[in-house]
N, C-alpha and C positions, 0 to 999 in steps of 0.2 A: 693331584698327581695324574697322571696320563701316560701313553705309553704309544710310544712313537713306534710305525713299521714301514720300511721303505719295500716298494714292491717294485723293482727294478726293471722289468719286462714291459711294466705300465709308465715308468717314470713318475711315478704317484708315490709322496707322503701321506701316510694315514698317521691322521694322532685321533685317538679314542682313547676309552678307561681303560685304567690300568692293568694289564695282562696278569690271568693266574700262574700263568705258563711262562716258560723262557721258550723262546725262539727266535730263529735267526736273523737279521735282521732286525733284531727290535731294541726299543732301548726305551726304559723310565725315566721320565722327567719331570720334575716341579712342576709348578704350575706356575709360576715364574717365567722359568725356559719352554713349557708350552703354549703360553700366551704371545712369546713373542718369535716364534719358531720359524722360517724362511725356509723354500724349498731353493735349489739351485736351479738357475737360467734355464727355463723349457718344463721343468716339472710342475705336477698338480699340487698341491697340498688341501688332504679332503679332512673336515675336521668330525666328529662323528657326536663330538659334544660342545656346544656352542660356548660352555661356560668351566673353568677350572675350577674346583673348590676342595681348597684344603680338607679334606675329612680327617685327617688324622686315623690314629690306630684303633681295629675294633678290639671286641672283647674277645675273638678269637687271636687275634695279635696277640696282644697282652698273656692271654695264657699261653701260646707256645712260645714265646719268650721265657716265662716264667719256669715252663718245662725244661726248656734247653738250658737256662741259668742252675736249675737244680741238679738237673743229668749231667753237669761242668764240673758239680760242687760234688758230685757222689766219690768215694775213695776206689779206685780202681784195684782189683786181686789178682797178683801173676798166679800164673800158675807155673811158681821155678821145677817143683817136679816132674813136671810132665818136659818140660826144656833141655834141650842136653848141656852139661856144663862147656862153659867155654873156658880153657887154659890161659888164666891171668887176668880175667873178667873183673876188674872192681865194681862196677856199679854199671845199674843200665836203668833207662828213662826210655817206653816205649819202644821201639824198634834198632834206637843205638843204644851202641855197646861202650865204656870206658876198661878201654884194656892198658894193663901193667906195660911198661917199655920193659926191653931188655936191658937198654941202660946205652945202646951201641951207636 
């Protein structure tokens, strides 16, 4: 993977490793699509690693994956007393509400 940055002042594509950070201009790509990557008519394309190679996911991946999979599975607790009741409220999921019709 690698992580594509246009620096548009320069007319220069950079593709280097792949960014910790999101920012503008940037964008992740395979190593697929950075091996065969073209800049548009008049631009540079600087490359910062001469070879792509799959690394796949570390061991830090893996467990925050693992984290965010268990914190999905955890049972969430309203707290309906502290809410004020809504007038015809059947059921609510998260931040909507299913309210009763009047029937009109």
């Amino acid at each position: 993977m690698a992580t594509l940055t246009y620096v548009y002042s320069d007319s220069t594509a950079v593709l280097g490793p792949l960014a910790t950070n999101a920012e503008p201009h940037s964008y992740d790509l395979c190593a697929l699509h950075a091996d065969r990557l073209t800049a548009p008519r008049g631009w540079e394309v600087v490359r910062l690693m001469p070879e792509f190679v799959e690394s796949g996911p570390s061991h830090d991946d893996l467990l925050a994956l693992a984290d965010a999979v268990r914190e999905a599975g955890r049972p969430r607790h309203r707290a309906q007393d502290d809410e004020p009741a809504v007038v015809g409220e059947v059921a609510r999921r998260g931040h909507l509400r299913v309210l009763r019709g009047d029937g009109s």
